[in-house]
C-alpha positions in Angstrom: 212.8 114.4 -72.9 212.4 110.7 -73.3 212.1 108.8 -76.7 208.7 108.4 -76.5 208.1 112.1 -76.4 210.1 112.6 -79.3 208.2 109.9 -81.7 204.8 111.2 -80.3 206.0 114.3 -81.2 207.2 113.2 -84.8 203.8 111.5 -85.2 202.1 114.1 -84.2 203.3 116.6 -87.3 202.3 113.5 -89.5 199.2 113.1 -88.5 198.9 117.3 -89.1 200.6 116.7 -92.5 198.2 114.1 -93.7 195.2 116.0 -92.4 196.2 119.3 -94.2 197.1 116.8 -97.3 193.6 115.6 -97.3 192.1 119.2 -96.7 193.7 120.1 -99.4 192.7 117.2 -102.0 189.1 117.9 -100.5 189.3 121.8 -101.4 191.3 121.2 -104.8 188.4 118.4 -105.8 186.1 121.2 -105.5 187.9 123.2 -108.4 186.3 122.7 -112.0 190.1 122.7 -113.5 191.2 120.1 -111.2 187.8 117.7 -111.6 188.4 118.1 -115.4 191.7 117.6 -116.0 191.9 114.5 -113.2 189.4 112.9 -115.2 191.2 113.8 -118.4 194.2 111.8 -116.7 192.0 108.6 -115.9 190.8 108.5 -119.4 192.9 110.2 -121.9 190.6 112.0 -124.5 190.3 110.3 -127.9 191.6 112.4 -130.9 189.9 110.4 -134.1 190.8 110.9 -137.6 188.2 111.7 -139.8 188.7 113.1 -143.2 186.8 115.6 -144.7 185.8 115.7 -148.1 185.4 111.4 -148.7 181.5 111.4 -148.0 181.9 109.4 -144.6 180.2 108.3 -141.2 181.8 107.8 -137.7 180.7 107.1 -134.5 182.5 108.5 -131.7 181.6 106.5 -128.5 182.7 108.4 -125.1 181.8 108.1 -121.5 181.2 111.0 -118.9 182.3 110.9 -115.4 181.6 114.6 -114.9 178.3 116.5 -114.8 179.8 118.5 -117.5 179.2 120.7 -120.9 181.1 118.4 -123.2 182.7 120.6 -126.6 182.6 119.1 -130.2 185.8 120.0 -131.5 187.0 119.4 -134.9 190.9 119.7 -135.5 192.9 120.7 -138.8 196.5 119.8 -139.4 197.2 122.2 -141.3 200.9 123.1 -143.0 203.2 126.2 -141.3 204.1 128.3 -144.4 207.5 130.4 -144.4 206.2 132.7 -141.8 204.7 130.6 -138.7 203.7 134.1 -137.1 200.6 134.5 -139.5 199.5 130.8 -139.6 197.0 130.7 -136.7 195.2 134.7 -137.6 195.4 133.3 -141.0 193.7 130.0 -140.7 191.6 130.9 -137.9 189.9 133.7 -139.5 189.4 131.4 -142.6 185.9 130.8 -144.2 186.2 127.1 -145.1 183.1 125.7 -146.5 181.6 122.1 -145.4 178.9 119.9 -145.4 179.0 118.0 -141.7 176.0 116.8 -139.8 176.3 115.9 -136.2 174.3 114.7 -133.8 175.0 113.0 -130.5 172.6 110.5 -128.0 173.0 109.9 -124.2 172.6 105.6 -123.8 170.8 104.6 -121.6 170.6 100.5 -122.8 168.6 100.2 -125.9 167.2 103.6 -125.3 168.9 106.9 -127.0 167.9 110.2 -126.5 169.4 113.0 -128.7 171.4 115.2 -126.5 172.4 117.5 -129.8 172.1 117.6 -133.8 173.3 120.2 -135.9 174.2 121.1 -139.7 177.2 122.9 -140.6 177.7 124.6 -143.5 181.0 126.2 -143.1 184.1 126.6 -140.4 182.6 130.2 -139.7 179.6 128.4 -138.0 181.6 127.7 -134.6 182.1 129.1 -130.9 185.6 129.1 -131.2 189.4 128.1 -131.8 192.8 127.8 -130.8 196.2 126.2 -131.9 197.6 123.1 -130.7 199.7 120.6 -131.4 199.1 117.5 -133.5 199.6 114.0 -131.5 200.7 112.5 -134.9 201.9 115.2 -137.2 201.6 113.7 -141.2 204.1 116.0 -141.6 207.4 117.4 -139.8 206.0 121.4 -139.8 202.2 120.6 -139.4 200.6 122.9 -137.0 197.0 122.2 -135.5 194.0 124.0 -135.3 190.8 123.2 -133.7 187.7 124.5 -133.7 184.8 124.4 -131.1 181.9 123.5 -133.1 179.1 123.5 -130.3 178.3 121.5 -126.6 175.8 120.0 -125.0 175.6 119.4 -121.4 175.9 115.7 -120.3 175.0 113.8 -117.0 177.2 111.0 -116.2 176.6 108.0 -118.5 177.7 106.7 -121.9 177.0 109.0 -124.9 177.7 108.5 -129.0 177.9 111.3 -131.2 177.5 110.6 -135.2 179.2 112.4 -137.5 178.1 112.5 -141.4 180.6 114.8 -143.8 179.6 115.2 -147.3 181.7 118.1 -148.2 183.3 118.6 -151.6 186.6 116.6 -152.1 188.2 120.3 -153.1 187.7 120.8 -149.0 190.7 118.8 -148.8 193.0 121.0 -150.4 192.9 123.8 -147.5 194.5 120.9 -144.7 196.7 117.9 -144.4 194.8 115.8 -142.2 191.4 116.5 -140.2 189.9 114.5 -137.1 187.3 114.8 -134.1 187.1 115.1 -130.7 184.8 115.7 -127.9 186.1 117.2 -124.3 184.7 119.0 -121.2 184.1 122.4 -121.0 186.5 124.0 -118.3 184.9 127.0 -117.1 187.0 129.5 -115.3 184.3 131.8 -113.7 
C-alpha cells in the first residue's frame, strides 16, 4: 500500500466521523431537553430579587428563542433548621399567605398583548415545587425553594411580565430572601 492509500484511508473515517457528528447534533436538536437547556446556556436565565412583603413593582424583561411554555417561578431562601431532612416536606407543604398580582405581555413594538394575569392569594395557589440551591445564599445554611406559580405559552419574541406584591410585611418572617424567575417548561413525554 502506498501513502496515498493510507491518508485516503485516514480521511475517509473523518469524513464518516464528521458526518455521524453532525447526524447526531441534527437528532439531539430534535430533543426538547437539549433545545432547552442549549438555549439556557446561550442566555443564562435571570434569577431577580424581589422581596415580599415591601408593597412593590418589577418588571421582568426576557426574550424567547424557543416556541415554548415559559414557567413563573417564585423562589424562597429559606433557613435549614437542625434537621435538614424535614426542611423541603416542611416548607413545601406550607400554606404561606400573599398578596402578588402578575401579569405578563408578548412586545411586539409599541404593541402589548397580555400573554397571562393572575392573582394569588397564597403559596397553595401553584403547579408545583422543588429545592434548589440559591445562586447568592444571604446566609451560609440557606436552602431554596421554588415554586411554579403558572405558564403561558410563548412564540419567539420579547415578552415583560409585571409583578405587583402587596402582601403583609409579617410575610417576611417565614423566609430570608425571595426573588423571581421565568424559565421554559421541559417536557419529558
Amino acid at each position: 500500500m502506498d501513502k496515498t492509500t493510507v491518508k485516503g484511508k485516514k480521511l475517509g473515517n473523518k469524513a464518516k466521523f464528521l458526518i455521524s457528528s453532525i447526524i447526531c447534533a441534527v437528532l439531539l436538536a430534535q430533543c426538547e431537553f437539549v433545545r432547552v437547556m442549549s438555549s439556557q446556556i446561550i442566555i443564562p436565565i435571570k434569577e431577580v430579587d424581589f422581596p415580599l412583603g415591601e408593597n412593590r413593582k418589577m418588571s421582568y424583561h426576557f426574550s424567547s428563542f424557543l416556541e415554548k411554555t415559559y414557567i413563573i417561578n417564585l423562589l424562597f431562601e429559606i433557613e435549614v433548621p437542625r434537621n435538614p431532612e424535614t426542611i423541603e416536606p416542611s416548607f413545601s407543604m406550607k400554606d404561606i399567605p400573599l398578596d402578588l398580582f402578575i401579569q405578563c405581555f408578548k412586545l411586539n413594538g409599541k404593541e402589548e398583548k397580555l400573554m397571562f394575569e393572575k392573582h394569588y392569594l397564597s403559596t397553595q395557589d401553584r403547579y408545583g415545587g422543588n429545592g434548589w440551591t440559591p445562586k447568592n445564599p444571604k446566609v451560609n445554611n440557606g436552602f431554596g425553594y421554588a415554586f411554579a406559580l403558572g405558564g403561558f405559552d410563548a412564540a419567539t419574541g420579547q415578552y415583560r411580565c409585571d409583578f405587583s406584591d402587596k402582601s403583609s410585611p409579617n410575610i417576611k418572617q417565614e423566609f430570608i430572601n425571595s426573588s423571581v424567575s421565568i424559565t421554559p417548561h421541559i417536557s419529558f413525554k
